[in-house]
C-alpha positions in Angstrom: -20.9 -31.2 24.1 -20.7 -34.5 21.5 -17.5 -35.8 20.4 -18.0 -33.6 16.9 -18.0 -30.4 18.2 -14.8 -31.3 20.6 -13.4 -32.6 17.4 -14.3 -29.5 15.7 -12.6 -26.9 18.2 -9.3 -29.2 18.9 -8.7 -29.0 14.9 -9.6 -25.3 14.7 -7.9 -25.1 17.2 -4.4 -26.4 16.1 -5.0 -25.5 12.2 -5.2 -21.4 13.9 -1.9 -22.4 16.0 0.1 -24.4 13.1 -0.9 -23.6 10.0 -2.3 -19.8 9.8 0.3 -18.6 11.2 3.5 -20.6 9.9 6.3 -17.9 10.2 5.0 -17.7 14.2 5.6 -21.4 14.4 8.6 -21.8 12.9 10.1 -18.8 14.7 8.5 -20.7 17.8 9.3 -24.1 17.3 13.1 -22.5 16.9 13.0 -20.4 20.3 11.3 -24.0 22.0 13.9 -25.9 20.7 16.9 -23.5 22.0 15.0 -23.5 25.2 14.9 -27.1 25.3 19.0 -27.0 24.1 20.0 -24.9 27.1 18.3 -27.2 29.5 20.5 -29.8 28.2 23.7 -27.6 27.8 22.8 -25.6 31.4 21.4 -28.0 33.6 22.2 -25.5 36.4 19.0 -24.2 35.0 16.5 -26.8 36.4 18.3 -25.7 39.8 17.9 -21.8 39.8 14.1 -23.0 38.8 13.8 -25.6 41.2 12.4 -28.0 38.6 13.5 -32.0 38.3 16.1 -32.5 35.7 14.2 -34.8 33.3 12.6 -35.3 29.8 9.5 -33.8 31.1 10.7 -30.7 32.5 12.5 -29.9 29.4 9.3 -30.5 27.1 7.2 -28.3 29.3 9.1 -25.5 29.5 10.0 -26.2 25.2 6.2 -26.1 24.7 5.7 -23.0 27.1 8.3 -20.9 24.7 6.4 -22.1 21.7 3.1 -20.4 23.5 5.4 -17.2 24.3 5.7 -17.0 20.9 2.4 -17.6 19.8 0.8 -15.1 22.7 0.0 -12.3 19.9 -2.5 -15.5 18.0 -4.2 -15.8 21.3 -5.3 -12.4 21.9 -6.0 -12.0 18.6 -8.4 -15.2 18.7 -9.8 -14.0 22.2 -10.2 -10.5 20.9 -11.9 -12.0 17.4 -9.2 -9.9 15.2 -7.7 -13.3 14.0 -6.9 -12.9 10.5 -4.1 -15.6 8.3 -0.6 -14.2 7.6 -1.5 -13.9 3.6 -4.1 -11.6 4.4 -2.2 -9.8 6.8 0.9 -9.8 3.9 -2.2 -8.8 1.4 -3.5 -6.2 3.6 0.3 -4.6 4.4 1.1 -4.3 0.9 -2.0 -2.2 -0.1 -1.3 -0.3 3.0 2.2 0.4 2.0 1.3 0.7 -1.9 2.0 4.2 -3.6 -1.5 5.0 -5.0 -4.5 7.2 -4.2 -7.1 6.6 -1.5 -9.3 5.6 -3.6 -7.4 3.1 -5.5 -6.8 1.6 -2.2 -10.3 1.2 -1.4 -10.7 -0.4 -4.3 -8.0 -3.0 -3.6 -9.4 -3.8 -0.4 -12.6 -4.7 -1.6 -11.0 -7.4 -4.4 -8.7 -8.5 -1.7 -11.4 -8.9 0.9 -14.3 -10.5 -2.0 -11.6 -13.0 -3.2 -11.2 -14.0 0.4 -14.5 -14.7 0.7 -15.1 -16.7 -2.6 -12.0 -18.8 -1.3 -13.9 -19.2 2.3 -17.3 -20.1 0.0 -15.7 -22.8 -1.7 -14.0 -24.2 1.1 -17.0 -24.2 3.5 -19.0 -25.7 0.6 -16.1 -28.3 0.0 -16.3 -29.0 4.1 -20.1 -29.6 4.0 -20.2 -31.8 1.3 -17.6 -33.6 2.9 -19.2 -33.8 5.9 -22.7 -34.9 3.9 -20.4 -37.8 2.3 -19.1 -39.1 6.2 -23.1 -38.7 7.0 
């Protein structure tokens, strides 16, 4: 494995943890940042779990409820059902939408082709880019 394809995963990696999914990361940069609040209002916490009361402690166990909160992205990126919260917002609507079946279909398929012209221009913005650092 090459520095580019390390590169590669690391920013998929964060843009599926930070930026797909922002209601998940602000709901769990919130629930980190009240976990790393009651450290410092409770230190009787870093007792009952036998951890060191420091900077580092409190940071670990900040990220680690950020993670809790982002659990559902990674079976859903293990399990290859990893869809952005638009679609997901597109796709609940239709569901929800008070027309026929076939109507529905129908909506699918304009939701699902203009996701797929937005991923063709993008990928073809990304290799030209990629031709232009070349």
């Amino acid at each position: 494995m090459n520095k580019e394809t390390s590169t590669r995963w690391i920013n998929k990696a964060l843009s599926v943890l930070f930026f797909n999914y922002p209601v998940r990361s602000a709901v769990g940069f919130i629930f980190g940042t009240l976990i790393w609040l009651g450290f410092g209002v409770y230190p009787i916490l870093f007792e009952v779990l036998r951890a060191p009361n420091n900077y580092n402690t409190r940071t670990f166990f900040a990220l680690m409820g950020y993670l809790v909160i982002h659990t559902k992205t990674f079976i859903e990126a293990v399990s290859g059902n990893i869809l952005s919260e638009n679609i997901k917002q597109t796709l609940h609507l239709i569901d929800i939408a008070d027309v026929p079946d076939v109507q529905k279909r129908m909506m699918y398929a304009a939701a699902i082709s203009k996701q797929i012209k937005m991923l063709d221009k993008s990928s073809l913005e990304a290799n030209k880019n990629e031709i232009t650092e070349d």
